[in-house]
N, C-alpha and C positions, 0 to 999 in steps of 0.2 A: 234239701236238694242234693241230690245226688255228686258225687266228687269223686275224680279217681285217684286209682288203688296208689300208694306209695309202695317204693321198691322192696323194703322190709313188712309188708303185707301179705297173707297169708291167699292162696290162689284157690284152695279148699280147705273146708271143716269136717271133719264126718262126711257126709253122706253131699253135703253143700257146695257148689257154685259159689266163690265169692267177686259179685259184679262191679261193687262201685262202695266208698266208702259214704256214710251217711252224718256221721260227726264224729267227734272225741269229747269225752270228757274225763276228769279227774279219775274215775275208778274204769274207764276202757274205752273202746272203739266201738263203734255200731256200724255194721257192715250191711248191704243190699245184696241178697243172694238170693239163689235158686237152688231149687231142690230137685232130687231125682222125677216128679213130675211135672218139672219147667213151671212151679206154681213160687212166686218171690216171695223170699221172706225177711224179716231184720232178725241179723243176727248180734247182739253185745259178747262180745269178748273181753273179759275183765283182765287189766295187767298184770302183765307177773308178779312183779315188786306187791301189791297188791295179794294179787294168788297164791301168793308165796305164805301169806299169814293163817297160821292155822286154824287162829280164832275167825279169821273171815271165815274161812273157807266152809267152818262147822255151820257160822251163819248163812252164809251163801246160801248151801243144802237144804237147810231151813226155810229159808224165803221163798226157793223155788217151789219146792214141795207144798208151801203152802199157797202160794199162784198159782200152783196147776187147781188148787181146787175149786178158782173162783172160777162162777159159773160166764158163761160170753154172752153175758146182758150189756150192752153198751160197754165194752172191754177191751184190749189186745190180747187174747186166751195166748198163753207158754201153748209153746207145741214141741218142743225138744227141749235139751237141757245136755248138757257134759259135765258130768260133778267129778268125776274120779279120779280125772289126771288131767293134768293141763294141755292145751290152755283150756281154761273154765270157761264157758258159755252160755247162752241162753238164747232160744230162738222164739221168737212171737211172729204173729203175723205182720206182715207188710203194709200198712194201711195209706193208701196217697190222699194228700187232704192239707191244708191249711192249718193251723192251731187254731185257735181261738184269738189269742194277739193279734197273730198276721193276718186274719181274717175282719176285725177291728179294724187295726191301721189299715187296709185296705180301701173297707166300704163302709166302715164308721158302725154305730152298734147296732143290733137284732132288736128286733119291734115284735109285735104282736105274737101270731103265732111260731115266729122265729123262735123268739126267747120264753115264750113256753116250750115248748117244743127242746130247749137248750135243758132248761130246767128241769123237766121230765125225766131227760136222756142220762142226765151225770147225774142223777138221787138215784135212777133204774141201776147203774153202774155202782155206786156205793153200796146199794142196797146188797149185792151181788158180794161185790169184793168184802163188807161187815158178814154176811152169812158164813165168809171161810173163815172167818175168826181173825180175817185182817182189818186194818187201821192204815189206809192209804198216809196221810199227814204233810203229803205235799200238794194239794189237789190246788188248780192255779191256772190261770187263762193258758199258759203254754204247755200244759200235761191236759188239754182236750184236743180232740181233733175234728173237725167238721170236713167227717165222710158223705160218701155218696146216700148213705142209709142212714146217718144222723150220727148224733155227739158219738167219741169214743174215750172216754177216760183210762191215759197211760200212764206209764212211771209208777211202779210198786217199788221202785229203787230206794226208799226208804221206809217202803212199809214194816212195819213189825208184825208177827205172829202174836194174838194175842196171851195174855198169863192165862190161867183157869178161873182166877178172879173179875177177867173178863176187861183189865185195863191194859195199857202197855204202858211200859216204863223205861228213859231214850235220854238219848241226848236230846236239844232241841236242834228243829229240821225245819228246812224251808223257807219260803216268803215271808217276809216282815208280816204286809197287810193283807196276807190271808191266811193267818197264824192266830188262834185261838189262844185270848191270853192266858192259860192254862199251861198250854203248850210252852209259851213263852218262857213262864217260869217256872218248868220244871215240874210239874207237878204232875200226877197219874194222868195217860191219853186215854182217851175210850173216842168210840165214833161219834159221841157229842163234838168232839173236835173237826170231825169233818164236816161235820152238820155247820159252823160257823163257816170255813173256808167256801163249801157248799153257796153259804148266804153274800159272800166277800165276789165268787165269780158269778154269780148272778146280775149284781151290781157291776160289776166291768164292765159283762156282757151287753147291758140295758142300757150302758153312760157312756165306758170307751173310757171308762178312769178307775183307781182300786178304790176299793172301798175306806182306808186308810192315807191319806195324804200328807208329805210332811216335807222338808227342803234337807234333812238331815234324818239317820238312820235312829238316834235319840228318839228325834219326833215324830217317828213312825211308830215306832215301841213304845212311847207314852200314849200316843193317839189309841192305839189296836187298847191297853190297858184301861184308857179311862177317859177318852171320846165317843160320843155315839157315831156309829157310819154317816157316810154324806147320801144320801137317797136322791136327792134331787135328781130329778128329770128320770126317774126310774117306774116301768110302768106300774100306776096305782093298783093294778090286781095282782101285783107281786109283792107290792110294797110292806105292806103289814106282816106277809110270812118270811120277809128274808128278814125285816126288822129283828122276829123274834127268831129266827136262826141265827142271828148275829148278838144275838143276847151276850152280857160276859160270865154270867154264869151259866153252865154248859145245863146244869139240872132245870132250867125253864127253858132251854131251846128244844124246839120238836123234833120227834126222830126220824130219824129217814123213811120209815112208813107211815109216819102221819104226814110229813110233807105229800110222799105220795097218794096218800089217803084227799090231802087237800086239793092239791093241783089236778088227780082223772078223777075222784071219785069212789075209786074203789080201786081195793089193793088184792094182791094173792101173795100171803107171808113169805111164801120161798122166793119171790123175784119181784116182790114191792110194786108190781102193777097188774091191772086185771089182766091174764092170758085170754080173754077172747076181746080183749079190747087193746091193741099194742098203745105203747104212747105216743100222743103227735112227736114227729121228728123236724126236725129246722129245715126249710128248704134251701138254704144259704149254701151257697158253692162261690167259692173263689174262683174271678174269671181266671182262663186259662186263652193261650193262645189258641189263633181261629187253625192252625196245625198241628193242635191236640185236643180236639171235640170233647167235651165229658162224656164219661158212657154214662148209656141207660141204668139209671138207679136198680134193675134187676139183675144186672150184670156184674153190679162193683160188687167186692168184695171186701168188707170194711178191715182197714190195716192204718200199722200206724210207725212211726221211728220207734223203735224201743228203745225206753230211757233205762236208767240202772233199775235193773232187778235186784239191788242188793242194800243192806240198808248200812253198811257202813259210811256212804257219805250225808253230812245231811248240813251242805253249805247253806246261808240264808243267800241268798237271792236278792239283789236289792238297785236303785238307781242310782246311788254313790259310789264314786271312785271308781278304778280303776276292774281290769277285767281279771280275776284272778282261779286259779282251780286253788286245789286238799294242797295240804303241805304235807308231804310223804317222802323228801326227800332225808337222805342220814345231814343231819347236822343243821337242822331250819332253826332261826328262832320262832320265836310266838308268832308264826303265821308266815314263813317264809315262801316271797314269789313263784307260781307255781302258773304257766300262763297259759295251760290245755282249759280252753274254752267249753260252756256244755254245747252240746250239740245243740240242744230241745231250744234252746233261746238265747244264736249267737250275739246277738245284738244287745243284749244286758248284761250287763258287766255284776262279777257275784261275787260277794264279800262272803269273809266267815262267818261260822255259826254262832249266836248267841250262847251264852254258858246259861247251865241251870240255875239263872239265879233270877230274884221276883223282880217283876218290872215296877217302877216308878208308879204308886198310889194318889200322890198329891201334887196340887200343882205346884211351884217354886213360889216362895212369899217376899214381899218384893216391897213389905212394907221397908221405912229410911232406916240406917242402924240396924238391920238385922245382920248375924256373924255371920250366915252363911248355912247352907245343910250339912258339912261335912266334921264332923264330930272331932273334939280337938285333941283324941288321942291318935288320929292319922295323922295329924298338919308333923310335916318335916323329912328328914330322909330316909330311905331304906334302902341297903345293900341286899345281896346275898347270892346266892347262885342259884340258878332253875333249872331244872330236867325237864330236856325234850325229850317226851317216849313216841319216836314213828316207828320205822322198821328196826333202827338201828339207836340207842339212847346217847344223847349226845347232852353237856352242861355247858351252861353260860352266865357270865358276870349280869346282875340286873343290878341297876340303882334307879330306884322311884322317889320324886321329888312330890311330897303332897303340900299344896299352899292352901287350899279353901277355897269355897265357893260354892255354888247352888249347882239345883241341877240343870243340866244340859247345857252348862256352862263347863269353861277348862278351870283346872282344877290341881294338875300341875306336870310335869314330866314324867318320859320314861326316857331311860341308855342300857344298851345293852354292848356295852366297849369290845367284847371278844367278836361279835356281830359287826360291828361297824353303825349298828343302828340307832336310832333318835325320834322320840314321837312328843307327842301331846296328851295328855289323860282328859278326856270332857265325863264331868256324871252324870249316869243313867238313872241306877237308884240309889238307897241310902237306906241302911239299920244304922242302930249304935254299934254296930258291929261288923259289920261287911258292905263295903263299897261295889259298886259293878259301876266300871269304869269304860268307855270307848276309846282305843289309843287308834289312834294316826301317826301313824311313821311319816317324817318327812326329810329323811334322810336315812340313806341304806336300802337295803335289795328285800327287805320285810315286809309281809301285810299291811297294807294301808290304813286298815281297819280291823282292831280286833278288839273282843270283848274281854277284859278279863274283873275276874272277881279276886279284891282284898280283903283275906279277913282275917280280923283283931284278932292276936291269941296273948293270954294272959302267960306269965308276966308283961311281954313288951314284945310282942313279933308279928307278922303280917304270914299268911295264908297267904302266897300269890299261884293261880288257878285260871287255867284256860283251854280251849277244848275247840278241835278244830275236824275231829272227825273219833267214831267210835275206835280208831287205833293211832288216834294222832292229837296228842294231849301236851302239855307242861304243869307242873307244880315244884314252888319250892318254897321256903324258909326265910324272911325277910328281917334285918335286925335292925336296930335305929345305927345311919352311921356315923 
């Protein structure tokens, strides 16, 4: 929804009218403007602090240039760009519509030929944005938009360009339970990845719940790793092809052209659906007050908020804790409070990213007498100091307290004394050699939530590792103390 301008907001861009602010998040602002044919558009203005990084900036370049080439099947097409000199920007079209969430909590989920019709719309979209060699990786009830002309999948903000070998290789990005556990742990992306997420908001769409369900961020990441999805109540002529789009191995889910091979019939390779036959579209409109009529479906013009066009942030998203943005200030510890909300879904509060490490294989054994999962060359203390690299690199005291225990259980503390800060360690997963741990800060001005990985290094040290954005990391050197 629209919000206005704050005083240190910009009044034009280029060639743009700027009308009304549309949200903030961690990597800029999204602005509602107009352009020299009084036609509105969104525009993202990424922050300086931000803009200022050269290695963004190269990325930046990148992402846009490769948005411009995805074709406007079910999409918000880049229609401008500022790459040269600040401030940096990106302009998409303006699409007014509901998300998919609000659209949910509104009037509960899409039936029949709604949620076909949903389904068609973001695979015709993938299908689009895989042809420019991109790998969306957040795709997610709040990154569609139910326009006047059907689905719009937004948010390239973490897409990547893909390698020549045709996979991409990232930090991990995104929603817990609509995260391909590939994704999860770090391992080669390719669009078999979207093809799960693909299968995860289908299931929203059809239930009005994720496909992944859990009370804690653990058990969302074990669940996505080595539960099968909940289908219930999900229409039966959907059911069997999001089953096997939600496969865990990415090599037996189908691809975005056989899905739409499945669902019309018949496909045409460059836009994944037949051109003399478009795809049904959802007729679902969010009411609107009886003092703003919907226009006639010939007249809209399908637009949407534009989310980050850039792939440096790639927080997980989640229903635990606290509301938080990127930690990109000089001097944060592991994951310091950072509270610019995303715009795309004020209402869910977003924790940091998962580290590339494997998720949880097995379930915890629970027979009497057992030691526990956590290998007895971690149990005890670690000092040492750890380097934050944001804008600015900054060190601080950490002492890790490891006692034992299984997973998704605590497991022992964290202090970070120069910080002020104090958490909890609960485990996620477990080698004989590397822990991924969830800390909970429960004292101090730190992330409430952060993932980090400990690993064993011989003689007697700890790898301590965490990762909060593609320019916003820690790693340091841990001794027995």
């Amino acid at each position: 929804m629209p919000q206005p301008l704050h005083e240190d907001d910009p009044q034009r861009l280029g060639p743009y009218r700027i009308l009304s602010r549309l949200g903030r998040g961690g990597m800029g602002t999204v602005y509602l403007a107009q352009d020299e044919q009084n036609q509105q558009v969104a525009i993202k203005v990424i922050n300086p602090a931000v803009a200022s990084d050269p290695v963004f900036h190269q990325r930046f370049r990148r992402e846009v240039e490769a948005a411009r080439r995805v074709r406007p099947f079910s999409t918000a097409p880049v229609l401008d760009a500022s790459l040269d000199r600040p401030p940096l920007y990106v302009v998409t079209e303006y699409i007014p519509g509901p998300t998919l969430t609000e659209a949910v909590a509104d009037t509960g989920p899409l039936t029949a030929s709604d949620l076909a019709g949903l389904a068609v719309g973001v695979a015709t979209a993938l299908a689009a944005i895989h042809a420019a060699g991109i790998v969306h990786r957040d795709l997610k009830p709040s990154n569609v938009l139910l326009s006047g002309v059907g689905p719009r999948v937004i948010d390239f903000g973490i897409a990547k360009a893909q390698t020549q070998t045709g996979v991409t290789y990232g930090e991990v990005v995104g929603t817990p339970a609509y995260q391909a556990p590939e994704v999860m742990a770090g391992r080669p992306i390719t669009p078999a990845s979207d093809v799960f997420a693909w299968g995860g908001l289908v299931v929203f769409a059809g239930t009005g719940r994720d496909p992944f369900q859990g009370t804690s961020l653990s058990e969302v990441l074990y669940r996505v790793a080595n539960d099968s999805p909940n289908l219930d109540g999900l229409d039966p002529n959907l059911r069997g092809l999001v089953s096997k789009a939600l496969d865990k191995d990415p090599a037996k889910r189908p691809s975005i052209p056989e899905i739409l091979h499945n669902l019309t019939g018949r496909i045409d390779p460059a836009i994944g659906h037949s051109p003399s036959t478009p795809p049904p579209q959802p007729s679902f409109q969010k009411p609107r007050p009886a003092t703003a009529p919907l226009p006639k479906l010939r007249l809209t013009l399908a637009a949407c908020i534009l989310l980050i066009l850039v792939g440096a942030g790639f927080t997980i998203v989640s229903k635990f804790g606290r509301d938080h943005g990127e930690a990109t200030q000089t001097g944060t510890a592991p994951g310091t409070n950072n509270t610019t909300p995303s715009p795309q879904t004020p209402t869910q509060p977003q924790q940091p990213p998962a580290t590339t490490s494997a998720l949880p294989t097995e379930r915890p054994r629970e027979s009497p007498g057992d030691p526990g999962d956590v290998p007895p060359r971690f149990l005890g203390q670690w000092t040492g100091t750890v380097t934050h690299d944001a804008t600015i690199q900054r060190t601080y005291s950490a002492l890790i307290t490891i006692t034992g225990g299984k997973k998704t259980q605590e497991i022992g503390q964290s202090e970070y004394s120069s910080m002020g800060c104090r958490g909890t360690l609960r485990l996620v997963s477990v080698t004989q050699t590397r822990l991924v741990v969830e800390e909970h800060i429960d004292k101090g001005d730190c992330k409430d939530v952060v993932l980090i990985t400990l690993t064993y290094r011989r003689p007697r040290s700890l790898l301590y590792e965490y990762k909060l954005s593609s320019s916003t990391s820690g790693e340091g050197e841990l001794s027995p103390a």
